[in-house]
VOPANU-647740 format. One record per atom (N, C-alpha, C): residue in one letter; z, y, x. Coordinates in steps of 0.001 Angstrom, whole numbers, padded with zeros to 6 digits, always signed. Layout:
BEGIN
AZYX;...
END
This chain:
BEGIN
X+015194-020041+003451;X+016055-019823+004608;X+016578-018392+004589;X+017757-018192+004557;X+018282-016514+004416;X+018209-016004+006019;X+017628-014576+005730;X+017126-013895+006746;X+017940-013717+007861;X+017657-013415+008891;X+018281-013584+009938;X+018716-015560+010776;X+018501-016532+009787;X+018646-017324+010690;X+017738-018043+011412;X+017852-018748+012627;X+016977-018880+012919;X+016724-020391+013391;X+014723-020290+013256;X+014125-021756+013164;X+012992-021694+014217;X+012627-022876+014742;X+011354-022299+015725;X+009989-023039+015158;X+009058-022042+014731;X+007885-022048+014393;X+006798-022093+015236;X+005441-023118+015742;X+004590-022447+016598;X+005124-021680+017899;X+005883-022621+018432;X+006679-022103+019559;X+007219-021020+019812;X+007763-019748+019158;X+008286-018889+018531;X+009726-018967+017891;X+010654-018742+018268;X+011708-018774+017546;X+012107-017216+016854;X+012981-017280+015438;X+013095-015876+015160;X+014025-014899+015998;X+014008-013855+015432;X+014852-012551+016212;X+015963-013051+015737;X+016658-013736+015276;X+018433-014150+015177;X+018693-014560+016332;X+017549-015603+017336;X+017788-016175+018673;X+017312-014632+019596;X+017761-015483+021037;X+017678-014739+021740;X+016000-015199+022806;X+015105-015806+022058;X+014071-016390+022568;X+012913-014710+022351;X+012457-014462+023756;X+011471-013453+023594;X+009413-014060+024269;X+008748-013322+024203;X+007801-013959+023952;X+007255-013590+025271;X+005552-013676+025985;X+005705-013937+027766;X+005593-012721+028068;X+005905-011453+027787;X+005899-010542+027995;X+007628-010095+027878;X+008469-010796+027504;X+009482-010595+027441;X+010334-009731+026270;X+009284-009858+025234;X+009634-009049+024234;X+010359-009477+023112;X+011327-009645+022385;X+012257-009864+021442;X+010820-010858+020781;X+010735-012071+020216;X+010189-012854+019370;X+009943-012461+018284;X+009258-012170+017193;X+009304-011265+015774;X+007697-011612+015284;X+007740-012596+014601;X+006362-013064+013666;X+006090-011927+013049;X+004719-011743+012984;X+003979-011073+012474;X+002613-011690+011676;X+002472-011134+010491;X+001150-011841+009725;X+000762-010595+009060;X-000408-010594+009061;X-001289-009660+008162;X-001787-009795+007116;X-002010-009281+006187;X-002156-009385+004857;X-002825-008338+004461;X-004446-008518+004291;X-005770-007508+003814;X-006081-008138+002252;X-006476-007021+001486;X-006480-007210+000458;X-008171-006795+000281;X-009429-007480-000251;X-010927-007065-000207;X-011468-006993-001490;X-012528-006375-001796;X-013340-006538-003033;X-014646-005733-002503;X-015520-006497-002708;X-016538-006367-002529;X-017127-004722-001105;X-016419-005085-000149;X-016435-004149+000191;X-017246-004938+002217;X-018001-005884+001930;X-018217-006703+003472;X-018341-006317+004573;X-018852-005129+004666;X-019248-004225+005824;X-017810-004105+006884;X-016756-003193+005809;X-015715-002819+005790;X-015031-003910+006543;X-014885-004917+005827;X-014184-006294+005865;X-014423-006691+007405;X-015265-007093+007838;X-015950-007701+009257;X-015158-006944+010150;X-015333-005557+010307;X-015216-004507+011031;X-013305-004668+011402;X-012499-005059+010156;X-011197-004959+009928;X-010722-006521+010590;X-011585-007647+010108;X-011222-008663+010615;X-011379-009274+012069;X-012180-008233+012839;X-012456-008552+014019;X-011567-007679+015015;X-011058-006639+014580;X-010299-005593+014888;X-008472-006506+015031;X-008161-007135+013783;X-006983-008201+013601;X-007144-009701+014441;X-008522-010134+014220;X-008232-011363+014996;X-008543-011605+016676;X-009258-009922+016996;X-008718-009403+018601;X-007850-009241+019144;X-006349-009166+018729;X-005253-009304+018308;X-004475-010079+019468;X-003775-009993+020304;X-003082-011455+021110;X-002560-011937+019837;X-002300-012975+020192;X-001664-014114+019450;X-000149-013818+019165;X+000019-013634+020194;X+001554-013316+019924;X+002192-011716+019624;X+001361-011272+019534;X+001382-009882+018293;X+000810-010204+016898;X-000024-011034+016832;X-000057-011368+015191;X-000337-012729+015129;X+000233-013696+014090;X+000456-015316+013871;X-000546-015273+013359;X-001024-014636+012200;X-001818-015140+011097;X-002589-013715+010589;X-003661-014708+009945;X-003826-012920+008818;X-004609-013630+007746;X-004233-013317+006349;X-004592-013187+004803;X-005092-012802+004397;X-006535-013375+003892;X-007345-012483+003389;X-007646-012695+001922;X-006826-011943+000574;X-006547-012050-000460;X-008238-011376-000884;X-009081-012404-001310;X-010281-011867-001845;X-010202-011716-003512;X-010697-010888-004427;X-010252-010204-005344;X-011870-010837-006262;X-012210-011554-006021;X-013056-012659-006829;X-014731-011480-005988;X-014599-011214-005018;X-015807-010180-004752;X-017152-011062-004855;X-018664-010177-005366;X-019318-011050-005412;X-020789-010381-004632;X-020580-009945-003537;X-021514-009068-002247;X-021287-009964-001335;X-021133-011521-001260;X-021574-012212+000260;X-020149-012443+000509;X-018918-011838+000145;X-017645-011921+001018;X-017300-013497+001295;X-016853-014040+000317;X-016710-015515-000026;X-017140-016461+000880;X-019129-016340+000732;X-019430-017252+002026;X-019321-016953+003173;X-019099-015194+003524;X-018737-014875+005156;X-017315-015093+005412;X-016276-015014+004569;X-015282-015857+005048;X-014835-017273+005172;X-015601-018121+004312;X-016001-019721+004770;X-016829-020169+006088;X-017314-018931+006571;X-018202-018980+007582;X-017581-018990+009069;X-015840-018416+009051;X-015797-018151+009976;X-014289-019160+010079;X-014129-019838+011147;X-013422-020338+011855;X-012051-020297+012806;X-012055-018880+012810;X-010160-018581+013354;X-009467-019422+012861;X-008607-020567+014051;X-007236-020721+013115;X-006318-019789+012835;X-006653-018692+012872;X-005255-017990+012745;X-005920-017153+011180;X-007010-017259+010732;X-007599-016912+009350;X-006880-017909+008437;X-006577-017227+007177;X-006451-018172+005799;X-007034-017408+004582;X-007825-017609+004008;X-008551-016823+002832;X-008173-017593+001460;X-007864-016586+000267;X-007148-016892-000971;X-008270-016033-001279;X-008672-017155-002502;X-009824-016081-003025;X-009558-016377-005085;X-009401-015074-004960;X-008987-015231-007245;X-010207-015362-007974;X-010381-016033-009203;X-011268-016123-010070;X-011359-014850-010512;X-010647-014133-010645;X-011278-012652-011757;X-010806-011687-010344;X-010614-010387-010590;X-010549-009383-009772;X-008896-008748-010200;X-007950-008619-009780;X-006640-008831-009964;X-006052-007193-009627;X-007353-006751-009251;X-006610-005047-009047;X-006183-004834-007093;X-005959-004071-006640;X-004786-003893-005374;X-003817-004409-005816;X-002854-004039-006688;X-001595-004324-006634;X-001342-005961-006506;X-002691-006676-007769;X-002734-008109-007294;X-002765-008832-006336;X-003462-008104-005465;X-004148-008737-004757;X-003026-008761-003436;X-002363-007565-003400;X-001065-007512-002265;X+000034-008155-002888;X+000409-008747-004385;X+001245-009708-004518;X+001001-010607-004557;X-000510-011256-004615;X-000881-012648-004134;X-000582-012938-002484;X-001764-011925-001998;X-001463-012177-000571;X+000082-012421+000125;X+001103-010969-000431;X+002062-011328+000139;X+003042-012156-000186;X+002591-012796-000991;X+003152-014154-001483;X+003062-015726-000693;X+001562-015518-000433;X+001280-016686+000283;X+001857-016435+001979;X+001831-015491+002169;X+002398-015163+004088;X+003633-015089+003666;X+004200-015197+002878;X+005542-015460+002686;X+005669-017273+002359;X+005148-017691+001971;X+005128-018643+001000;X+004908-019856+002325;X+003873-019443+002993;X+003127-020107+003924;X+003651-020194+005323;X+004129-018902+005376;X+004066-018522+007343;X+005876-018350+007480;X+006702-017582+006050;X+007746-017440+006720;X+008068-016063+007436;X+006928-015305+007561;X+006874-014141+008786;X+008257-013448+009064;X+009185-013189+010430;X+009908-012037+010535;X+009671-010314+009634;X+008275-010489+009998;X+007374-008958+009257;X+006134-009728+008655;X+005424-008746+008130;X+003803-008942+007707;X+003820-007084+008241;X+002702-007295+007656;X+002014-006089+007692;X+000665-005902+006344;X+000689-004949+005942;X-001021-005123+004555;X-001591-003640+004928;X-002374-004082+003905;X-004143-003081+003967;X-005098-003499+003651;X-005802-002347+003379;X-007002-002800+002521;X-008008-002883+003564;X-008941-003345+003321;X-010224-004298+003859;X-010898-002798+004827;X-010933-001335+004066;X-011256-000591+004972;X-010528-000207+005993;X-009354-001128+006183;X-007868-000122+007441;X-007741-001029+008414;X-007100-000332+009260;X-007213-001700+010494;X-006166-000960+011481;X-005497-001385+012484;X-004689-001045+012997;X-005801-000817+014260;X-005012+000613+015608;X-006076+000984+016226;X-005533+000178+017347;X-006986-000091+018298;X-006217-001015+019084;X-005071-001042+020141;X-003607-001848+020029;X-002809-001448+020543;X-001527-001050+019871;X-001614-001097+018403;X-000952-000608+017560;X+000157-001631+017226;X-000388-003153+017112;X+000298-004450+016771;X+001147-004091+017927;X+000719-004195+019041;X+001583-004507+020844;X+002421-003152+020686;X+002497-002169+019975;X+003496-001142+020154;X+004484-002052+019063;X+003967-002517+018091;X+005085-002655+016930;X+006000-003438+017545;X+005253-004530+018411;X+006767-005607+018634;X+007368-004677+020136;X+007037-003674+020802;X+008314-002887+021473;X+009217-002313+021017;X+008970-001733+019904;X+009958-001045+018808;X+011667-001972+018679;X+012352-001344+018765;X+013887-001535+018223;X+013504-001735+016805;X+013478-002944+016310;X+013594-003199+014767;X+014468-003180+013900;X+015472-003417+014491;X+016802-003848+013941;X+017868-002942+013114;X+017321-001686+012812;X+017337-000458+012026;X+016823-000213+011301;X+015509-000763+010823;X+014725-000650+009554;X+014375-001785+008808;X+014231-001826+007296;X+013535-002865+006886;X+011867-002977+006484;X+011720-001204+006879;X+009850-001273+006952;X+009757-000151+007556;X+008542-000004+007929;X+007926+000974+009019;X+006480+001394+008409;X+005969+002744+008297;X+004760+003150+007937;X+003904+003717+008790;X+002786+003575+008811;X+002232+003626+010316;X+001388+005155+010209;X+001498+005746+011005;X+000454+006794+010870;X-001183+006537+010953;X-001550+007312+010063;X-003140+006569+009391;X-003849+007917+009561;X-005053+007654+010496;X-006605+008340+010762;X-007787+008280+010148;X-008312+009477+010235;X-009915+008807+009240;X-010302+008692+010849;X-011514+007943+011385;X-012088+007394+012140;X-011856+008415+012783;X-012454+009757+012660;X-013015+011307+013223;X-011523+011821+013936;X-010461+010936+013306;X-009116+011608+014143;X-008157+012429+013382;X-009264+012441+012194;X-008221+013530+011136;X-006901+013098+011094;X-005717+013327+010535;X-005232+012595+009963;X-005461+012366+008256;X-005318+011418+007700;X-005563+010874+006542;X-004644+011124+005298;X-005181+012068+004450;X-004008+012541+003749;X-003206+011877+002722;X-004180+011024+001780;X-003937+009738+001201;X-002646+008812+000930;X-002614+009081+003300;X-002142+008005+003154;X-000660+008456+003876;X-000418+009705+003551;X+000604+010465+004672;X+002096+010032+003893;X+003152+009805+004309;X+004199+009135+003908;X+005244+010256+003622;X+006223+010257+002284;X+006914+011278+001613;X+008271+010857+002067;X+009347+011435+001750;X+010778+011544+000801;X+010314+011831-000168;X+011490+011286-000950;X+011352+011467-002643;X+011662+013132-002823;X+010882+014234-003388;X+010578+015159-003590;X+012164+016307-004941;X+013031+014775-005415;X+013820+014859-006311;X+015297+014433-005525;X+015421+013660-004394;X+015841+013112-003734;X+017396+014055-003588;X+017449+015579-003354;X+018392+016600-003508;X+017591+018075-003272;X+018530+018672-003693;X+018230+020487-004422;X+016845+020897-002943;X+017784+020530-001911;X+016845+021162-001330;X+015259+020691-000846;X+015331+019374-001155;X+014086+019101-000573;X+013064+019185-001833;X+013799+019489-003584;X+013292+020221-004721;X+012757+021130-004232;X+013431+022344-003723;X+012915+023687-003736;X+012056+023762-002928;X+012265+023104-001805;X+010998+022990-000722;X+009566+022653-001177;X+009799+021442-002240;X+008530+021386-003071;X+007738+022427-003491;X+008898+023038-004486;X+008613+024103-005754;X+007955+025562-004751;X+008418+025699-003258;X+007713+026239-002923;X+006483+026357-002018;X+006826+024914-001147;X+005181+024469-000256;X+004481+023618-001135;X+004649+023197-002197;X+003983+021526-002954;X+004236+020930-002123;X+002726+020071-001719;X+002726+019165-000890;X+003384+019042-000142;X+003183+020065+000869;X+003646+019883+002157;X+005393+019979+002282;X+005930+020347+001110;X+006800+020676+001005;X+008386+019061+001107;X+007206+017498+000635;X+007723+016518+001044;X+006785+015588+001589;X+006190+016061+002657;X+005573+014858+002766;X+005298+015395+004132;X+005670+013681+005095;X+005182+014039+006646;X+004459+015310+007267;X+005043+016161+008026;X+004518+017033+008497;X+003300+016749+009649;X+002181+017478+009895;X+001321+017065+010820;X+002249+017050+012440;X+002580+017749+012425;X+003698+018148+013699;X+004504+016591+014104;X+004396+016015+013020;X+005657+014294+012872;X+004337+013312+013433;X+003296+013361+013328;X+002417+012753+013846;X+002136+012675+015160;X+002473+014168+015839;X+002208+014128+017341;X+003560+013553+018244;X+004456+013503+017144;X+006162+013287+017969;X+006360+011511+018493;X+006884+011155+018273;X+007640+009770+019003;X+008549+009458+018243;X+009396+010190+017316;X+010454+009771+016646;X+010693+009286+015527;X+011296+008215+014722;X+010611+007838+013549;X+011482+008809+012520;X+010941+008491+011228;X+011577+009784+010648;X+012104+008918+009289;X+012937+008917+008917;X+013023+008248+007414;X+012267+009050+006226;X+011586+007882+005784;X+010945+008021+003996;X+011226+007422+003011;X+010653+007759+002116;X+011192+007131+000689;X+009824+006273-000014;X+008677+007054+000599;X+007294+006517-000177;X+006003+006384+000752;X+005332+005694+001157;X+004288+005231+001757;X+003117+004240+000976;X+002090+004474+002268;X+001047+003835+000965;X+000778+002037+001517;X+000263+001046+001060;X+000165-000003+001365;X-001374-000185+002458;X-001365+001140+003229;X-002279+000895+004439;X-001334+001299+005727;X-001460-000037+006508;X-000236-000154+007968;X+001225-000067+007568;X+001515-000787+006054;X+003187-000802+006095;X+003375-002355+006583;X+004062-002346+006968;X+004806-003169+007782;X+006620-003652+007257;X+006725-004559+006656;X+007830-004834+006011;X+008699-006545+006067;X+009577-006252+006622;X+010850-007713+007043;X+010656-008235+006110;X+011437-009211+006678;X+011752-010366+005685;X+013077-009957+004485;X+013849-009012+005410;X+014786-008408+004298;X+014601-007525+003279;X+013223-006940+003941;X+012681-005915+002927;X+012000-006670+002162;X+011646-007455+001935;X+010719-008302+001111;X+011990-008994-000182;X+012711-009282+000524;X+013831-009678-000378;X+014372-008842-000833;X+014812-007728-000516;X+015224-006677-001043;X+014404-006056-002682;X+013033-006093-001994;X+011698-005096-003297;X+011016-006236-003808;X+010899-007572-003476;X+010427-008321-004026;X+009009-008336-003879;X+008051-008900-004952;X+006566-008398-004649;X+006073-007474-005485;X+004826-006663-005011;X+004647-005625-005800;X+004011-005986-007224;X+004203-005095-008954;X+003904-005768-009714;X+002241-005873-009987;X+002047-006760-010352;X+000518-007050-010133;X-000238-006425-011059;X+000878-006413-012172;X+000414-005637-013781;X-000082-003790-013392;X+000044-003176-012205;X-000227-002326-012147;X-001506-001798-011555;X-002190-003050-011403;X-003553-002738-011054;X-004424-002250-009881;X-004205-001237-010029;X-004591-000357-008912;X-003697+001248-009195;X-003575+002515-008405;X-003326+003359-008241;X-001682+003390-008059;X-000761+003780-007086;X+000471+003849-007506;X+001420+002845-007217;X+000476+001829-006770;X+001189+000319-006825;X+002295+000492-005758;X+001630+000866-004480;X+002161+001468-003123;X+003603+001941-003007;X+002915+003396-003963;X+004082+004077-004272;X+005671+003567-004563;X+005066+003182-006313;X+006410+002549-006863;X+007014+001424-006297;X+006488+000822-005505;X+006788-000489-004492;X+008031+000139-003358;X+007179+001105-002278;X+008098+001536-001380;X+009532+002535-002088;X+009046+002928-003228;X+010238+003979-003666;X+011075+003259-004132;X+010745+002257-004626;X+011711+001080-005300;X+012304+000620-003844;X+011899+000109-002927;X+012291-000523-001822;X+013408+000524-001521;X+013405+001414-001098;X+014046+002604-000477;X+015608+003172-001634;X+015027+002904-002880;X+016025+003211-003783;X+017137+002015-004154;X+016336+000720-003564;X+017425-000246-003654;X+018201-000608-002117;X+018216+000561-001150;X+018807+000604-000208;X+017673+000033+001188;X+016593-000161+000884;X+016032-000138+002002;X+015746+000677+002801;X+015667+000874+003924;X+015543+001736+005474;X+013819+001562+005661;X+013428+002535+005701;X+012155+002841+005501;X+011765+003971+006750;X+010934+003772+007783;X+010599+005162+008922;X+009316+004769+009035;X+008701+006240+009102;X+007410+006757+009204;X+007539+006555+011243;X+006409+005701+011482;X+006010+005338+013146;X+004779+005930+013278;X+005398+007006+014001;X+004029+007620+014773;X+003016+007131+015173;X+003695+005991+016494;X+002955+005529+017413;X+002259+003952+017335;X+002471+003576+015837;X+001544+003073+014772;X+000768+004028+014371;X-000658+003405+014590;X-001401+004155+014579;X-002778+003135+013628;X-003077+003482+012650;X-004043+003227+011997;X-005048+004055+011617;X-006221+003102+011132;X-007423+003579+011200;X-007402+003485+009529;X-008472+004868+008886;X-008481+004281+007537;X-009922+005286+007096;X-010850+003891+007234;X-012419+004435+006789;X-012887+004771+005452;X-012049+005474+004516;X-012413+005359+003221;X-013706+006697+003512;X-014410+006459+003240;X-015533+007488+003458;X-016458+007250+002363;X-015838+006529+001195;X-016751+006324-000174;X-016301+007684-000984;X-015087+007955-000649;X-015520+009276-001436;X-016243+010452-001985;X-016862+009953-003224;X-017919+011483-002716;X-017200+012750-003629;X-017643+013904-002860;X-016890+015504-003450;X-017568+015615-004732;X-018805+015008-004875;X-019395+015153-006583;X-018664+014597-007420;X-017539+013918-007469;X-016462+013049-008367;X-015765+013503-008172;X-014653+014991-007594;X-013786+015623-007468;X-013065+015633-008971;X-012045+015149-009383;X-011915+015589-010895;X-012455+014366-011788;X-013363+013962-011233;X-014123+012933-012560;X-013436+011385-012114;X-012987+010665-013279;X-012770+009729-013033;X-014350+008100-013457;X-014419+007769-012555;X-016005+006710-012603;X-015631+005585-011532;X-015402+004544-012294;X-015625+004167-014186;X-014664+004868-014650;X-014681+005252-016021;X-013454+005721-016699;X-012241+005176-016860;X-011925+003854-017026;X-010726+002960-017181;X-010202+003647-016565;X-010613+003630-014557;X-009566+004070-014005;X-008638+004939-013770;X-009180+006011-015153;X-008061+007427-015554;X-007030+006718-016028;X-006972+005666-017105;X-006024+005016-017423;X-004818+004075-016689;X-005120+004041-015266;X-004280+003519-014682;X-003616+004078-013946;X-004636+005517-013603;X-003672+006581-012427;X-003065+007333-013006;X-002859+007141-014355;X-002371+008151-015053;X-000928+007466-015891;X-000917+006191-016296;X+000378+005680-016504;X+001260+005372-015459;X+000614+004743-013751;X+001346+004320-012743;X+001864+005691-012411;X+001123+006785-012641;X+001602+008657-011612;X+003031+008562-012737;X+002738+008417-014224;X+003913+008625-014632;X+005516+007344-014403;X+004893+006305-014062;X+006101+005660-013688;X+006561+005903-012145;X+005681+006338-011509;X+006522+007027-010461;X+007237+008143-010546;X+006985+009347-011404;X+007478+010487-011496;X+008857+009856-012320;X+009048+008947-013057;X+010321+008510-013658;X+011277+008006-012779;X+010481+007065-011917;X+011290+006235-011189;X+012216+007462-010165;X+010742+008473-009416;X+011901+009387-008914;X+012458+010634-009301;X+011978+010886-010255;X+012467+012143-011121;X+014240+011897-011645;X+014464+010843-011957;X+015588+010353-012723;X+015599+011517-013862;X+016640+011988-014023;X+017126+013154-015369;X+015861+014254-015702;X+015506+014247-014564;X+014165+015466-014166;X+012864+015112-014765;X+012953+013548-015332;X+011396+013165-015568;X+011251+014367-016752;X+012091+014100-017898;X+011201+014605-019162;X+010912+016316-019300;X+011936+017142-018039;X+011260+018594-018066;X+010000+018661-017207;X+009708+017704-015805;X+008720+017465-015749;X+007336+016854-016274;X+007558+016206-017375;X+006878+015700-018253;X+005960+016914-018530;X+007072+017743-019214;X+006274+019092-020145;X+005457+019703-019206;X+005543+019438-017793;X+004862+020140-016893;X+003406+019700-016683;X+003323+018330-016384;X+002286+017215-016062;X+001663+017192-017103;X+001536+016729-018102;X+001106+016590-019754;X-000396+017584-019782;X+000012+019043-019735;X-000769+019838-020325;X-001798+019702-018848;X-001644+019583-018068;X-002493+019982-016704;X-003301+018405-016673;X-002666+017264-017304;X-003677+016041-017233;X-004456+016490-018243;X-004109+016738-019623;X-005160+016676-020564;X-006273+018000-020322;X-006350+018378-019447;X-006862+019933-019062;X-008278+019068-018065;X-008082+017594-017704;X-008888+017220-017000;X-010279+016632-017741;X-010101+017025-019255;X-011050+016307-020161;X-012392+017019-019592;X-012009+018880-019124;X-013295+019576-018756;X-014003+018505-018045;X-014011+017746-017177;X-014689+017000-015831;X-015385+016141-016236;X-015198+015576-017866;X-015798+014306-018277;X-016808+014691-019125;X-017668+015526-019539;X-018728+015512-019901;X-019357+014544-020864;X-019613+014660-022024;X-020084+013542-022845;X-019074+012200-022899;X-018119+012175-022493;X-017078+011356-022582;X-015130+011483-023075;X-015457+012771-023065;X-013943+013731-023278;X-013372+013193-024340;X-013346+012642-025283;X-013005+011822-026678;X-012413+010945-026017;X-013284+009620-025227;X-012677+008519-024567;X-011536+008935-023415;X-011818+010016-022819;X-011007+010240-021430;X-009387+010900-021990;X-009212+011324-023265;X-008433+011907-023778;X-007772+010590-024784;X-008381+010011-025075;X-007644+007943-025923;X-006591+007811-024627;X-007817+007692-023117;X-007359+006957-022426;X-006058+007323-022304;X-005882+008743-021794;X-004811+009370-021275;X-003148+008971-022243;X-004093+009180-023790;X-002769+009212-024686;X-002093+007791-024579;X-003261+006857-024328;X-002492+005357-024077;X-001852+005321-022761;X-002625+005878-021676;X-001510+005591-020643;X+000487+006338-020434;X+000334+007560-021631;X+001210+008187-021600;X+002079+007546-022707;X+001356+006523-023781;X+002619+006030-024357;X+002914+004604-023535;X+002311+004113-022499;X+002760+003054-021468;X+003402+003021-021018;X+003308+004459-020364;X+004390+004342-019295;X+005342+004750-020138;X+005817+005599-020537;X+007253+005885-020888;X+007463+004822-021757;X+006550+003389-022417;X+007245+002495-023052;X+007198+001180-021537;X+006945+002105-020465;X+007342+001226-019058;X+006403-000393-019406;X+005108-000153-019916;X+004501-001699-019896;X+003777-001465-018765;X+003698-002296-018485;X+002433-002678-016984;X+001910-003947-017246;X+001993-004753-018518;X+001488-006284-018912;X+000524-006303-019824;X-000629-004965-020090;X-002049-004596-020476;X-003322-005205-020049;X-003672-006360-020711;X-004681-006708-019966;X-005706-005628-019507;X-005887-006675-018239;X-007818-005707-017563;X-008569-005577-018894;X-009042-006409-019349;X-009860-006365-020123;X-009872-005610-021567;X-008983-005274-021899;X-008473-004783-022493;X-008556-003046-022763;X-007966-002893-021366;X-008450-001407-020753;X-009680-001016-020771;X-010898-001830-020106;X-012302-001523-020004;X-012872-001772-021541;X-012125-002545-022629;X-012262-002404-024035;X-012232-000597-024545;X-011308-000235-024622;X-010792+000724-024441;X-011834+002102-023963;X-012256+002129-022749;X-013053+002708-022447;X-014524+003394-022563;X-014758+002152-022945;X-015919+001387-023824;X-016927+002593-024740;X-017793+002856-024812;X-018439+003818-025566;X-019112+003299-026879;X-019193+003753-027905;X-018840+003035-029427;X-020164+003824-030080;
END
């Protein structure tokens, strides 16, 4: 059905009609789409948080399980929401899989005006869904939500950019704040106004039905790290309307980090994936700029062998394979393959 027309679903008709819901609010399906691996604690906490939910702020929610094998499986057979649907994969498919399975099937299945994704530790805070459907939609084709560690921080992770290459000046701004130089200011967090971006991460994005058609699904071949990235920058570069929403407000408990792995990549594979996806993003938005940036990036990755200890041989393979990947742009490497690779001999 091409976007914008409209059909009535579950007593719901779309935003093409003029049917609003008992609060009087413009009609606009919503489905959620969590992506899990072995993570249950997390999971419960996220799914009870979504299916507290009125009904008519969220239709459905997806729970793309990534073959986990800590209990998830039978605690989601266990539980009974109709508004639950659980897809669960034989092998473990990565993030990126696991958000093009999921958002495949809430597409596939539900139809949604929007979805929304995240991972099994994120959850929208409560109140966050009921702001989205007040919002004027009809100006964007995705929205990125502002994301908290529990404590209130904001979450740096997950803080939403412009493309950094985008023009001269928002270059130099780089070249002289870094970071901060493209990416949401803390100050944009306390405001009300949405702000246009180019890149966000796949915790509290929120994306139409046009945006979905527009970027398609994200590629699955990329595993994990980056997926996010090259997804929304692609979205944004093929003319999608993209704003950072304050007053979306998410929660994001990653608190597995520990500071003793600063630098170290464990398991090792996964140097190999953050390190070919970082370079297909720096292409995708670098354009002409990738290969003097190249010479830049290059020497400062292989500088990370110090961190690997008794492994620097393998962590330095890895790197050279992910650097002839990406610039030969494959992302169709088996898993297994990689952790071959890794492998200590």
């Amino acid at each position: 059905m091409p976007f914008g027309t409209a059909k009535r679903r579950n007593g719901y008709l779309d935003t093409s009609g003029n049917a609003s819901d008992s609060q009087g609010r413009p009609a606009s399906r919503l489905v959620a789409v969590v992506v899990t691996y072995n993570r249950l604690p997390q999971l419960k906490v996220t799914l009870s948080r979504l299916l507290h939910s009125a009904a008519e702020d969220l239709q459905a929610v997806i729970v793309f399980d990534n073959a986990s094998n800590d209990g998830s499986a039978a605690w989601l057979a266990s539980q009974h929401d109709p508004r639950l649907v659980v897809s669960r994969s034989e092998t473990n498919l990565g993030g990126a899989g696991g958000f093009a399975g999921g958002m495949a099937l809430a597409r596939d299945r539900f139809d949604p005006d929007w979805m929304v994704v995240m991972d099994d530790d994120a959850r929208p805070e409560p109140g966050a869904l009921s702001a989205f459907h007040t919002r004027d939609l009809s100006q964007w084709d995705a929205l990125a939500a502002a994301v908290y560690f529990p404590d209130g921080r904001i979450c740096e992770m997950n803080r939403p950019s412009r493309n950094p290459f985008s023009n001269g000046r928002a270059f130099w701004r780089t070249l002289l704040q870094g970071r901060d130089g493209f990416h949401v200011t803390p100050e944009a967090y306390e405001g009300t106004d949405s702000l246009n971006i180019d890149v966000t991460s796949f915790v509290g994005f929120f994306i139409s039905r046009k945006g979905l058609a527009l970027a398609g699904l994200p590629d699955p071949g990329l595993f994990l790290y980056g997926d996010d990235g090259l997804y929304t920058l692609g979205l944004s570069m093929k003319g999608g309307r993209i704003a950072f929403a304050p007053d979306l407000r998410f929660e994001h408990d990653c608190s597995t980090f520990a500071s003793s792995q600063r630098g170290r990549f464990h398991p090792l594979w996964k140097a190999y994936y953050y390190h070919r996806n970082l370079l297909l993003l720096y292409r995708m938005a670098a354009g002409w700029l990738f290969w003097p940036v190249l010479l830049v990036i290059v020497p400062k990755w292989l500088t990370k062998a110090r961190h690997h200890q008794g492994e620097r041989l393998l962590f330095l393979a890895l790197i050279g394979r992910a650097l002839r990947d990406g610039l030969l742009r494959r992302t169709n490497v088996a898993h297994k393959t990689i952790l071959a690779w890794a492998e200590k001999r």
